[in-house]
C-alpha positions as CSV (number, residue, x, y, z in Angstrom):
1,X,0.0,0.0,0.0
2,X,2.6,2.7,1.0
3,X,4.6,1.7,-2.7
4,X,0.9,2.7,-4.9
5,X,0.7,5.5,-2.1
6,X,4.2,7.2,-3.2
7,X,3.0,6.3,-7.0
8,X,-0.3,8.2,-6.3
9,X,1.5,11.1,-4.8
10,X,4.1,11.6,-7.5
11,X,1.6,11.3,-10.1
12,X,-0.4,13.9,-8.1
13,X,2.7,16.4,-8.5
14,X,3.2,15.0,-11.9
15,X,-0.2,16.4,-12.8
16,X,0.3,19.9,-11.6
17,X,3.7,20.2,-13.5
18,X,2.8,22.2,-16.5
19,X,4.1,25.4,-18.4
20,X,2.1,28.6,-19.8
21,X,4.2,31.1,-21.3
22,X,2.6,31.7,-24.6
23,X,1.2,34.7,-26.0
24,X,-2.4,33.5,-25.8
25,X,-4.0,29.9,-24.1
26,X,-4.5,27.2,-26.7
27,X,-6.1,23.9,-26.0
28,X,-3.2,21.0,-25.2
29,X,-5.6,18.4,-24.9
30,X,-4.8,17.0,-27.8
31,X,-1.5,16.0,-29.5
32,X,-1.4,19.0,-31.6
33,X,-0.3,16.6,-34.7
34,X,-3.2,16.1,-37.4
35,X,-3.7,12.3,-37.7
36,X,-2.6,10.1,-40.4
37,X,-4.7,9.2,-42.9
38,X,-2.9,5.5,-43.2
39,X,-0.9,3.8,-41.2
40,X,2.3,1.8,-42.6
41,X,2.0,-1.6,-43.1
42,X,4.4,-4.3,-42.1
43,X,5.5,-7.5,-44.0
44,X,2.7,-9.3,-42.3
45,X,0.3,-7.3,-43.6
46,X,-0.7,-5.8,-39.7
47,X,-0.1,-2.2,-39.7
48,X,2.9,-0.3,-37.8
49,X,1.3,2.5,-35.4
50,X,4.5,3.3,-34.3
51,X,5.4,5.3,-38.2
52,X,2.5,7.9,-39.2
53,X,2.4,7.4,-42.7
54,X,4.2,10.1,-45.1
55,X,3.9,10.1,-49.2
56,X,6.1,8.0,-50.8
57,X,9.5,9.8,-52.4
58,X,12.7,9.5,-53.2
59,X,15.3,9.0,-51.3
60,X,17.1,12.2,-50.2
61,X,19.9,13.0,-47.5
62,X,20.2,16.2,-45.4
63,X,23.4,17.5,-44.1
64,X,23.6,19.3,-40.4
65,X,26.5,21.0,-38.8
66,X,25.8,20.9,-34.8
67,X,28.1,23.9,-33.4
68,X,29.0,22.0,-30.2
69,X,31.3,18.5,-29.9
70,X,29.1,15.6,-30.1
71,X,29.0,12.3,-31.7
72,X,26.8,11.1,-34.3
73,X,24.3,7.6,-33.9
74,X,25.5,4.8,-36.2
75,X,23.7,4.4,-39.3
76,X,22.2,1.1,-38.2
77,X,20.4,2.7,-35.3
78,X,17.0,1.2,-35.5
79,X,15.2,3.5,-34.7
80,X,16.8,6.1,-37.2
81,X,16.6,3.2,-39.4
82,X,12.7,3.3,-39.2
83,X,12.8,6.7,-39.4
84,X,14.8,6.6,-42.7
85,X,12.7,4.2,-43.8
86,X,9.5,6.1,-43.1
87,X,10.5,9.4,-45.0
88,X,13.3,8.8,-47.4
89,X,15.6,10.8,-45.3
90,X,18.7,10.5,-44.3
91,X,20.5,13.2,-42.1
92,X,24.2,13.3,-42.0
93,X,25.8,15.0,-38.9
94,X,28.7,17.2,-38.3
95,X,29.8,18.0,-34.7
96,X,32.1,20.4,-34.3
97,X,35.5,19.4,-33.6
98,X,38.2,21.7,-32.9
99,X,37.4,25.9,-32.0
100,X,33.8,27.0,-32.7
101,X,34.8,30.5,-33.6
102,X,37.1,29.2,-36.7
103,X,35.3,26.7,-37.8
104,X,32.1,29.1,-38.1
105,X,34.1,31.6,-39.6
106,X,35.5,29.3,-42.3
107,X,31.6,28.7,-43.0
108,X,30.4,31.5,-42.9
109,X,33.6,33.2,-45.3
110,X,33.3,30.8,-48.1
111,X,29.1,30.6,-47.5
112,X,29.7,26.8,-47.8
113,X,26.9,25.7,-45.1
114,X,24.8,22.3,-44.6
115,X,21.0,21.8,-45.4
116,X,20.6,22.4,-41.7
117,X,22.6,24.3,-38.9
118,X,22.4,23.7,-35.2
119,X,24.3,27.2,-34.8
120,X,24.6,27.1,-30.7
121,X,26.3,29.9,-29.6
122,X,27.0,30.8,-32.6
123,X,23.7,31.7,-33.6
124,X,24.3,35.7,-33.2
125,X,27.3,34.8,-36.1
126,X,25.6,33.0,-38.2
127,X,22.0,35.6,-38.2
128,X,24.4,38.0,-38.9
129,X,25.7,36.1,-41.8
130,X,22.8,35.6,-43.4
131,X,22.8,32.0,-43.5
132,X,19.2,31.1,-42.4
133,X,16.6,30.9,-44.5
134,X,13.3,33.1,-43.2
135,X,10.7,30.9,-42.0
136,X,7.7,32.7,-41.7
137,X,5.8,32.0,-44.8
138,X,6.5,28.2,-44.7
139,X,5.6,27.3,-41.2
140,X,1.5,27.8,-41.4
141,X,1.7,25.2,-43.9
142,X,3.2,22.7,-41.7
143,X,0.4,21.6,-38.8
144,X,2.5,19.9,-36.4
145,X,5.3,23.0,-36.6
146,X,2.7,25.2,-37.0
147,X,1.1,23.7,-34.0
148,X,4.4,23.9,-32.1
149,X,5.3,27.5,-32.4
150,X,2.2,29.5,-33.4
151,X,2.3,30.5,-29.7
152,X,5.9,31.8,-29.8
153,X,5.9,33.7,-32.8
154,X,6.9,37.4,-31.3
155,X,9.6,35.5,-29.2
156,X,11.0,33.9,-32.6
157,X,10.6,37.1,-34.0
158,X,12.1,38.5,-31.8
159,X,15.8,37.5,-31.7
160,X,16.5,39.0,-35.7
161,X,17.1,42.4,-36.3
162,X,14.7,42.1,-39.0
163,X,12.0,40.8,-37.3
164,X,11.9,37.7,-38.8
165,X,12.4,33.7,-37.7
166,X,15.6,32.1,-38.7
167,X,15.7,29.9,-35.5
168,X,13.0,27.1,-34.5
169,X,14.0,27.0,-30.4
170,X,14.2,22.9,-29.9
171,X,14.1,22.9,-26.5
172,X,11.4,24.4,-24.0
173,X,8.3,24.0,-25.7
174,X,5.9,21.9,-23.5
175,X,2.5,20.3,-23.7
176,X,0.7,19.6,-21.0
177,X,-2.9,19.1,-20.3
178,X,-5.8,21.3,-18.6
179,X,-5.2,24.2,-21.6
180,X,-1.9,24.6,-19.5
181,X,-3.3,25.7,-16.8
182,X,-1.6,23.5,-14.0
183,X,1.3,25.1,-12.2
184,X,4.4,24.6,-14.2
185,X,7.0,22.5,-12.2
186,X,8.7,20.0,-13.5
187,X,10.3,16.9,-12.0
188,X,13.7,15.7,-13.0
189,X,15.7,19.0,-12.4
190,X,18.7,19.3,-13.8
191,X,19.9,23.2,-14.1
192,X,22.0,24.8,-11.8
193,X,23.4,23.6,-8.3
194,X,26.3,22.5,-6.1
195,X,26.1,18.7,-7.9
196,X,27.5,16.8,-5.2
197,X,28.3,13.3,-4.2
198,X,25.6,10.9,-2.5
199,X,28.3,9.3,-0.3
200,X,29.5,12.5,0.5
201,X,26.1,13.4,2.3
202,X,25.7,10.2,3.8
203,X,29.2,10.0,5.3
204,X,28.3,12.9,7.0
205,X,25.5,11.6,8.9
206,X,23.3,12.5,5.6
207,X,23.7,16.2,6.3
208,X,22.8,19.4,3.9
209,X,25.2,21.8,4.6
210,X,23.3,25.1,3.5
211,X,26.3,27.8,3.4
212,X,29.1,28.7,2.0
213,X,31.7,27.6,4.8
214,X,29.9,24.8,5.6
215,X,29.8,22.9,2.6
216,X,33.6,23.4,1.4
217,X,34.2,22.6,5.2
218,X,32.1,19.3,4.8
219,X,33.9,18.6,1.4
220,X,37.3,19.4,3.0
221,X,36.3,16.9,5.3
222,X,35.6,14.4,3.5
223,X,38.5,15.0,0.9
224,X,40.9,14.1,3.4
225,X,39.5,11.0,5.1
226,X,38.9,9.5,1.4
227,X,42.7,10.9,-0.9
228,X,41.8,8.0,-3.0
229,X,38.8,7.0,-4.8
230,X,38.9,3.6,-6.6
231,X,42.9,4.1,-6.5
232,X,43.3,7.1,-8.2
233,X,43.7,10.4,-6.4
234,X,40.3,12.2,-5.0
235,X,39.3,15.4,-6.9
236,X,37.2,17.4,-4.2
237,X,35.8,20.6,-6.7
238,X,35.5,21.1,-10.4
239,X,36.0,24.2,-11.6
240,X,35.4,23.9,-15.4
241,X,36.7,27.2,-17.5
242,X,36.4,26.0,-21.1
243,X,34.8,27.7,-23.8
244,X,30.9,28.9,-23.7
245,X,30.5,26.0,-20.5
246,X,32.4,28.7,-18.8
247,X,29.4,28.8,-16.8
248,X,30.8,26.8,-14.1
249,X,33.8,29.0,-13.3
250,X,31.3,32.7,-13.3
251,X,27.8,32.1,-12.4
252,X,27.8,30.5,-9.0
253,X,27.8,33.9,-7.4
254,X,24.6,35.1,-8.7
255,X,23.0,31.9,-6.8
256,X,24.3,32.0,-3.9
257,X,22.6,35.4,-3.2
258,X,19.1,33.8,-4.4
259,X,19.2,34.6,-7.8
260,X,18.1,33.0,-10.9
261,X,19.4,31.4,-13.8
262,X,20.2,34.8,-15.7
263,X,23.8,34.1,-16.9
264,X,26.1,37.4,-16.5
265,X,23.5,39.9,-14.2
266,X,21.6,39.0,-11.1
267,X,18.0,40.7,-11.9
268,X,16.3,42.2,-8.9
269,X,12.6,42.0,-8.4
270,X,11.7,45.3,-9.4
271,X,13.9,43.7,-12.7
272,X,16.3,46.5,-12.0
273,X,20.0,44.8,-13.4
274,X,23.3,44.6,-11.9
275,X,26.8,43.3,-12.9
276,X,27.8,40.7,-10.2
277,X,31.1,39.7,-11.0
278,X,32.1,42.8,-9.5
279,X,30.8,42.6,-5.8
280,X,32.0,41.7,-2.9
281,X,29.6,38.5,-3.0
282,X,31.9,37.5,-6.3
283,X,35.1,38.0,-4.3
284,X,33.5,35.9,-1.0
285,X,33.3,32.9,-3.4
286,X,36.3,33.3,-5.4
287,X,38.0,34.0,-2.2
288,X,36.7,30.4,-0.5
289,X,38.1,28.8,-3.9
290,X,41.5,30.1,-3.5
291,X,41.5,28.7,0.1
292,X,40.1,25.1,-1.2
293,X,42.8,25.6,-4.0
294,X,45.9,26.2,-1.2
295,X,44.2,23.0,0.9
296,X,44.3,20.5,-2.6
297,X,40.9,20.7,-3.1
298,X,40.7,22.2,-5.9
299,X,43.4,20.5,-8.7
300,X,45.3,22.9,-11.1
301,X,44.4,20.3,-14.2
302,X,40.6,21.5,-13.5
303,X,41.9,24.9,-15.6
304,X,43.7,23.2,-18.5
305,X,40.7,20.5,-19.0
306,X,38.6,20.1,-22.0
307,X,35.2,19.2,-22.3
308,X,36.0,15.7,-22.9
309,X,38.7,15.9,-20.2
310,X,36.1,17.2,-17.9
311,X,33.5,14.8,-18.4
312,X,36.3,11.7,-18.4
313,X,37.3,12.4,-14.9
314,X,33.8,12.7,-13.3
315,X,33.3,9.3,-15.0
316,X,35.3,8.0,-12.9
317,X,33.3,8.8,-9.6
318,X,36.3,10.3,-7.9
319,X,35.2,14.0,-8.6
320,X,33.3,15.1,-5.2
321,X,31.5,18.1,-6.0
322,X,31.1,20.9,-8.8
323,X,29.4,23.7,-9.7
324,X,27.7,23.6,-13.3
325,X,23.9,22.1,-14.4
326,X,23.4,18.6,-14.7
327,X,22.5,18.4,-18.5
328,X,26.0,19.0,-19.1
329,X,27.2,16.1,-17.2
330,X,25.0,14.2,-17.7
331,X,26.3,11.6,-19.7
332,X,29.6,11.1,-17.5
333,X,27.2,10.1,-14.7
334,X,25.2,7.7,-16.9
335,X,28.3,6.3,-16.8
336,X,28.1,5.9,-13.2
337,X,24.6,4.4,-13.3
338,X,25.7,2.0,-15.6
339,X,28.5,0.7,-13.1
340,X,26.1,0.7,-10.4
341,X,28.5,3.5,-8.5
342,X,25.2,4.9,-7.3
343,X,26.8,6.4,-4.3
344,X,28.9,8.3,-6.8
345,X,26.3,10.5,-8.7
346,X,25.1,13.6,-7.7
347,X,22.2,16.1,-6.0
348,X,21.8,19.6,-6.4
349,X,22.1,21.6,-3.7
350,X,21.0,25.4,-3.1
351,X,24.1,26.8,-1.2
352,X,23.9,30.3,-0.1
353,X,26.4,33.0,0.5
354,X,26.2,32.9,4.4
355,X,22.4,31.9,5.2
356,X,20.8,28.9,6.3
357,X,17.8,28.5,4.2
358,X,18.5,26.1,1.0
359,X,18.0,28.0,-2.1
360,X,15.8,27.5,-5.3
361,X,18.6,27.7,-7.9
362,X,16.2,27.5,-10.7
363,X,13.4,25.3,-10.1
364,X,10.5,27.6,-11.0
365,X,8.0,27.5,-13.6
366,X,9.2,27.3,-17.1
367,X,9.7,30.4,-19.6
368,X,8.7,28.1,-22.3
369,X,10.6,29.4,-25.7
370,X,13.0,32.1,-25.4
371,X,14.1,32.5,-28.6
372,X,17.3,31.5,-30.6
373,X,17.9,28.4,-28.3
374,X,17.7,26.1,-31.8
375,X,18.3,25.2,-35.1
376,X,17.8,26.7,-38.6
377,X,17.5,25.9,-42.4
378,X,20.5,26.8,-44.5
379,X,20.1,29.6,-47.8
380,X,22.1,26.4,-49.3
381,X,19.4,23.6,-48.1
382,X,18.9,21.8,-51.3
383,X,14.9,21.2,-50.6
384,X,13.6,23.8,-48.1
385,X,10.2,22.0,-48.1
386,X,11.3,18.3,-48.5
387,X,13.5,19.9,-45.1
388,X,10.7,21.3,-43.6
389,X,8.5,18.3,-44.4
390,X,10.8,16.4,-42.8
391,X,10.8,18.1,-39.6
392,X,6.8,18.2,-39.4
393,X,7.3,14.7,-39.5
394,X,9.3,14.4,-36.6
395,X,6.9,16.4,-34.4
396,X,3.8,13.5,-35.2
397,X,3.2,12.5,-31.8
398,X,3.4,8.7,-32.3
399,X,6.9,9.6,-34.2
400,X,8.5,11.6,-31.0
401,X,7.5,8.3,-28.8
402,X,9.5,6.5,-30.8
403,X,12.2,8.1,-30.6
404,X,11.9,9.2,-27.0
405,X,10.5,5.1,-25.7
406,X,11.5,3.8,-28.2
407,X,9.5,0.3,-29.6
408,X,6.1,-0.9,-27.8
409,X,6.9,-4.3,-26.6
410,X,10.4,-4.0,-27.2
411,X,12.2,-1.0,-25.1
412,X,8.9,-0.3,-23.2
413,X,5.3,-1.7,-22.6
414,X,1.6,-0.2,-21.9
415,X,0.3,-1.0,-18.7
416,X,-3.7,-1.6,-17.8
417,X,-3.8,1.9,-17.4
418,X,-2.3,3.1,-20.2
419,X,0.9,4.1,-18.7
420,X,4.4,3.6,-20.4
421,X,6.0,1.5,-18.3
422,X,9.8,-0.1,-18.8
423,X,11.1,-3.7,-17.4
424,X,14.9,-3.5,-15.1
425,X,16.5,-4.9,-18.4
426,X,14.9,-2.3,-20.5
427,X,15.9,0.7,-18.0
428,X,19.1,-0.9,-17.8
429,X,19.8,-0.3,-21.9
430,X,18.5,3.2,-21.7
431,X,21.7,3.5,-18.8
432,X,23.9,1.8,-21.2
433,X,25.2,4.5,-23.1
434,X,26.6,2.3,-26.4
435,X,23.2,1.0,-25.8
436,X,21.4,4.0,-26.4
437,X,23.7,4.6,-29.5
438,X,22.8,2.3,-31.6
439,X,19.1,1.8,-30.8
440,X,17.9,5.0,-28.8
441,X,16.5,7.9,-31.3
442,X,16.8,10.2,-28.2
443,X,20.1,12.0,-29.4
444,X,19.0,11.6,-32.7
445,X,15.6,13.6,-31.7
446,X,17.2,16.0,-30.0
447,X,18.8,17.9,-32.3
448,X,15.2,18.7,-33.9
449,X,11.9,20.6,-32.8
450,X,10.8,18.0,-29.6
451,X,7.7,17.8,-27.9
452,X,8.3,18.2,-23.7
453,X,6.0,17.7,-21.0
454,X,3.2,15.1,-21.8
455,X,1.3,13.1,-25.0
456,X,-2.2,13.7,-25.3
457,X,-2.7,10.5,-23.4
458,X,-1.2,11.8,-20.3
459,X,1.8,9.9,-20.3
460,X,5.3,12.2,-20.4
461,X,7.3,12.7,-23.0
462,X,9.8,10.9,-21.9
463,X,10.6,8.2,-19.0
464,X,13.3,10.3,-17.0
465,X,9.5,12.7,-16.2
466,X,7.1,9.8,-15.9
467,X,6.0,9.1,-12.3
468,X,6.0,5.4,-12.5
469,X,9.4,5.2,-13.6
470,X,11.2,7.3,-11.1
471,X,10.1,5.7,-8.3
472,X,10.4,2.5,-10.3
473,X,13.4,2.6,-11.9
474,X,14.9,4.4,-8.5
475,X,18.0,1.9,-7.4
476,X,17.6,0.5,-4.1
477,X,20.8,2.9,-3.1
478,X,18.8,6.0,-4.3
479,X,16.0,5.5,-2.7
480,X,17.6,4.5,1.1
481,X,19.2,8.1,0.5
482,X,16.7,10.1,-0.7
483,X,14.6,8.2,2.2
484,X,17.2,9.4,4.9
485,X,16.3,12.9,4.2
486,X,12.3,12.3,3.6
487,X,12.2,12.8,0.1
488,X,11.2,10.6,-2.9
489,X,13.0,12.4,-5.6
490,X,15.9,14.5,-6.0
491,X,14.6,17.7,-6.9
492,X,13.3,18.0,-3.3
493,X,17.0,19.2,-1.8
494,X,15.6,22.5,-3.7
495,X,12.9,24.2,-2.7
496,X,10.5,25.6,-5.5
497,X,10.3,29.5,-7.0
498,X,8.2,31.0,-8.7
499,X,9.1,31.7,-12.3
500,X,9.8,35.7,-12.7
501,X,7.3,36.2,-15.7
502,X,10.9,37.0,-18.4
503,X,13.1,34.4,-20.2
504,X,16.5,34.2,-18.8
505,X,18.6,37.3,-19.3
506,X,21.3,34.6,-21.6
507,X,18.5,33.9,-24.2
508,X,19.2,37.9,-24.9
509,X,22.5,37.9,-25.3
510,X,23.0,34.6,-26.9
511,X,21.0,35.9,-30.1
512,X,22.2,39.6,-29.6
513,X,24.0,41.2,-32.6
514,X,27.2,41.3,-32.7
515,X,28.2,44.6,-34.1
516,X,25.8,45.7,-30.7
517,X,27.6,48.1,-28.4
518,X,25.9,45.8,-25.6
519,X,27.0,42.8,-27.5
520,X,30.8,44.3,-27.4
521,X,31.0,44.9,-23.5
522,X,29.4,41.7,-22.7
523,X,32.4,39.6,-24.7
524,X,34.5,41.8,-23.2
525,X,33.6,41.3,-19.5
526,X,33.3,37.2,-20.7
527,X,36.8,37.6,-21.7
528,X,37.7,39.3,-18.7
529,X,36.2,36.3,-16.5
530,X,37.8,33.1,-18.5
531,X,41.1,34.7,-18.5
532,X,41.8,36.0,-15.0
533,X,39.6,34.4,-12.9
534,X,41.7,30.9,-12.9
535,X,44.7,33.1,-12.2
536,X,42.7,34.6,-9.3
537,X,41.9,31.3,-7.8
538,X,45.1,29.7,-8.4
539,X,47.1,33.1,-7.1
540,X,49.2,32.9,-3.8
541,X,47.9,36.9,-3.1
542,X,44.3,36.5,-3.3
543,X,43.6,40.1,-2.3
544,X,46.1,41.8,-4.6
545,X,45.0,39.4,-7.6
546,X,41.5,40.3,-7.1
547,X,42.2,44.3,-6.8
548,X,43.7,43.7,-10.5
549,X,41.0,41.5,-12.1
550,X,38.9,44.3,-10.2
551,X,40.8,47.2,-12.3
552,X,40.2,45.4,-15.7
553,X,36.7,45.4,-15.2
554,X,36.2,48.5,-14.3
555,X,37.6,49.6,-17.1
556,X,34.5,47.9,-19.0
557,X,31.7,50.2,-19.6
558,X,29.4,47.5,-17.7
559,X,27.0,50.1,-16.3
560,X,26.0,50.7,-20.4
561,X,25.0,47.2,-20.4
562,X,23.2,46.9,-17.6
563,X,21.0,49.5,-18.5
564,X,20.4,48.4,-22.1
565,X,19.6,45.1,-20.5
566,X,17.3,46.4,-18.0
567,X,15.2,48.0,-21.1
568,X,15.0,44.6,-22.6
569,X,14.1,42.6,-19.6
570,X,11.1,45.1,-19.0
571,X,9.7,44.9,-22.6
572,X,9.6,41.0,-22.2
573,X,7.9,41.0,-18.9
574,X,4.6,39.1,-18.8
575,X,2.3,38.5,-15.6
C-alpha cells in the first residue's frame, strides 16, 4: 500500500507540473499533430502504429552542422533506421570538432553551409551572416510545426534584427494538459546547483550543509578522510573554465545570493539589473576557492581540461562536487549508473552565500521558448520544403514516442492503465550508453523541434519525467538516500520559486548582434572572467589578484550594459 501510495502522490505532483508562457491559451488536450490518414503496413500485412504514414519519395539525404562537440548515432540505429525508412531521409551530422569560432568563420567566409545548422552559440554569427533561410511563410503550412510554435511567434521574431524567424527553439516548448493551466513544475531537475556526491552526504551523517563555509568545510572533510577514490587520487571541486560552459567558473555567485538562472547579471525583483562579478559577494566565493585551491581541493588540471577531459574524470566517480547544471554532465554520470557507482552520482544543492535556508537555484515554472535556443534551415538547403516536411514529421506525436521510448513491446510496454512503463532490463539499456547509441533515437531527436511535457494520453514525453518510472526505476541505493532525508525524488533538496514572468537574461545575449555596443562589452567582461579568474583562484595573493582582475573590469563600460539590458528585460515581462 505505502509503494501505490508514493505512485499516487508523484503522479499527483506529476499532474500539476505544466508550463504557460505563450502569447495566448491554446487547448493541449490533444496532441497537436493532425492524424494520419494510413498507417504503414508491415510484412505481415498488420499495420505499424508506431510510423505515421508520409507520401512516398525519393530517397534524399540532409546535411547538419551541430556547433558543439558531439557524436553522431551509427547508421544502423533502428530507430533512425525506421525513421529513414518512413521518410526517405537520411541526415548526415557534423559535430564540431576543434574551435567554434574558426570553424564558423571558415563557414560563414566561403558561405559553404549544410542543409541544416544547429548554430549554438553561434547563432548571433551566423544571423548575422545571413545563412538562415526566413521561415515565416513556410511554417503555417506545416500543422505539427505550425502547431508547435504559433504561440511563440513574437519570441521567434524576436531575436532578428529584421524581425523575422531564422531559429525554430528545440528545447522548452511543453504540452501539457488542462489548456496549460496547472502550475508549471517540473520533475527531473537538472539546471543549476552544487552537484555533489551521494556518499559525500551520507558520510556525513546524511547532512545538507546550506552555506558557503559549511559545505567546502564538509567537502574538506571528506576529501581528506577518502585521498583516493577507486585508486586514483580524489578530486574534491570542479572548476570547469572552457569555452561557452564557462558557466561553471562565473555564475555561481549570482545563486548563492538567491538569484536566478540569468547568466552574467543578477536581476532584482523590481527587474532592476546589476553586474555581479564585480561585488563583494563574487570575491567571498572566489576568495573560498583560493582557500580550497591552497588546501588541494581544488586541482590545477581543472583549468587546462577540455570538455571531454572534464566529463572523463567525473566518470570515474572520484570527482566530489562541482558547480555547473546537470544536462551538461550528464552523460559522464550515466556512466556511473551504468557501473552501479550509485553512491557516486550527484544532488543539487541550493548553497547560499552565508544563510541557512537552501536555495531555489532555478526550479521555477518554465519560460517556455526564449528564442534563438535552436536550429535553422541553411540559404544552401537543397529542398527547403522536402526539409521542412521532414521536420513536421518528426513532431507527429506517435513519431516523437519512438524516438523518446522507443518500440512498444520492445524498449517499453503499456500497462492496464495506459501508462508507459519499462522492465529492469529495458531501463538498464536506456543507462547503457553504447546501448542508447545504436538503438535509442533520443540524441537523434534531440537535435530537432521535440515535444516536452506530456502526449495527449497523459503519459510524459519521456521516462526520466514519468512518475511510475522514477520511483520504479529508483536503485535500491537512491532510494535508502533520498529516504534518509524524507524525500522521494531528487529535486526536493531544492525548494521551489516562482518563475519571474521573463526568459533568462542569456536567451538575450546569446541571439544579440554582434556589431551591438551591448554585444561588445558583454564579450568583453566574458573575456575578462575566462582569462583571470583561474589566475585569481590559483594566485598565492588573493587580495592583490583580485584588486587587479577588479581594475580590468572597471575599465569595462558594464554600467551601459546593464541598462540596455534592463530595457530589454522590462519589454519581455509578462504576468
Amino acid at each position: 500500500m505505502k509503494k501505490v501510495r508514493l505512485i499516487a502522490l508523484l503522479l499527483v505532483a506529476f499532474m500539476i507540473f505544466g508550463v504557460m508562457t505563450a502569447c495566448g491559451k491554446q487547448q493541449t488536450s490533444d496532441s497537436g499533430n493532425q492524424p494520419a490518414t494510413e498507417l504503414n503496413s508491415d510484412s505481415s500485412g498488420g499495420t505499424d502504429s508506431s510510423e505515421p504514414a508520409v507520401e512516398k519519395k525519393e530517397p534524399i539525404t540532409f546535411t547538419m552542422f551541430q556547433a558543439d562537440p558531439g557524436e553522431a548515432p551509427p547508421a544502423d540505429n533502428k530507430i533512425i533506421k525506421k525513421i529513414q525508412e518512413a521518410t526517405g531521409v537520411t541526415i548526415e551530422i557534423e559535430y564540431l570538432v576543434g574551435d567554434m569560432e574558426q570553424k564558423v568563420g571558415i563557414m560563414i567566409a566561403g558561405g559553404d553551409y549544410p542543409d541544416f545548422i544547429g548554430p549554438g552559440q553561434a547563432r548571433g554569427q551566423f544571423l548575422n551572416a545571413g545563412a538562415f533561410v526566413a521561415l515565416d511563410d513556410y511554417l503555417p503550412n506545416y500543422p505539427n510545426l505550425w502547431k508547435h510554435y504559433e504561440p511563440y511567434l513574437d519570441v521567434l521574431r524576436s531575436v532578428s534584427s529584421d524581425g523575422k524567424i531564422y531559429i525554430m527553439d528545440i528545447w522548452s516548448r511543453e504540452y501539457w494538459l488542462n489548456d496549460g493551466e496547472d502550475t508549471a513544475y517540473q520533475v527531473g531537475y537538472n539546471g543549476p546547483a552544487f552537484w555533489t556526491q551521494k556518499d559525500v552526504l551520507a558520510w556525513d551523517n546524511y547532512s545538507y550543509p546550506k552555506n558557503l563555509d559549511t559545505y567546502f568545510d564538509l567537502l574538506e572533510r571528506y576529501y581528506k578522510a577518502h585521498p583516493t577514490i577507486d585508486g586514483q587520487p580524489t578530486l574534491g571541486f570542479e572548476v570547469h573554465s572552457q569555452d561557452w560552459r564557462s558557466f561553471c567558473l562565473k555564475n555561481a555567485p549570482q545563486h548563492l545570493i538567491g538569484g536566478r538562472n540569468e547568466g552574467d547579471v543578477v536581476v532584482r525583483p523590481d527587474l532592476t539589473v546589476e553586474i555581479y562579478q564585480n561585488k563583494d559577494y563574487a570575491k567571498t566565493y572566489y576568495k573560498k576557492l583560493n582557500e580550497m585551491y591552497k588546501k588541494g581541493l581544488i586541482n590545477p588540471e581543472t583549468f587546462s581540461r577540455n570538455y571531454d577531459d572534464y566529463l572523463s574524470v567525473i566518470s570515474t566517480g572520484r570527482v566530489l562536487a562541482m558547480f555547473d547544471q546537470q544536462w551538461n554532465f550528464g552523460s559522464a554520470e550515466n556512466v556511473l549508473i551504468s557501473e552501479g557507482k550509485y553512491e557516486r552520482t550527484y544532488v543539487p544543492l541550493g548553497i547560499s552565500l552565508d544563510g541557512n535556508e537552501a536555495l531555489p537555484y532555478n526550479r521555477y515554472k518554465s519560460a517556455g521558448i526564449v528564442g534563438g535556443n535552436g536550429m535553422g534551415i541553411s540559404v544552401k538547403c537543397k529542398d527547403i520544403p522536402r526539409a521542412l516536411e521532414f521536420l513536421d514529421y518528426m513532431l507527429n506525436e506517435d513519431v516523437q514516442k519512438l524516438c523518446y521510448w522507443g518500440i512498444e513491446g520492445e524498449d517499453y510496454y503499456v500497462d492496464e492503465n495506459g501508462r508507459y512503463r519499462r522492465t529492469q532490463e529495458q531501463r538498464d539499456n536506456f543507462n547503457n550508453p553504447d546501448w542508447v547509441k545504436a538503438n535509442s533515437g533520443i540524441n537523434f531527436a534531440n537535435l530537432f523541434p521535440k515535444m516536452q511535457g506530456r502526449y495527449s494520453d497523459g503519459n510524459a514525453c519521456g521516462a526520466g519525467n514519468q512518475p511510475e518510472e522514477i520511483l520504479e526505476g529508483m536503485s535500491d541505493y537512491d532510494k535508502e538516500f533520498l529516504g534518509k532525508y524524507g524525500y522521494k525524488i531528487k529535486d526536493e533538496f531544492l525548494p521551489l520559486a516562482e518563475y519571474a514572468g521573463y526568459p533568462e537574461v542569456w536567451s538575450i545575449f546569446s541571439t544579440m548582434d554582434e556589431d551591438n555596443p551591448v554585444k561588445a562589452v558583454f564579450n568583453e567582461i566574458t573575456d575578462l572572467q575566462n582569462r583571470y579568474l583561474p589566475g585569481v583562484i590559483m594566485s598565492d595573493d588573493f587580495d592583490s589578484a583580485w584588486a587587479d582582475y577588479i581594475k580590468k573590469y572597471e575599465s569595462v563600460d558594464y554600467p551601459m550594459l546593464e541598462k540596455e539590458i534592463e530595457k530589454e528585460i522590462k519589454a519581455r515581462y509578462k504576468k
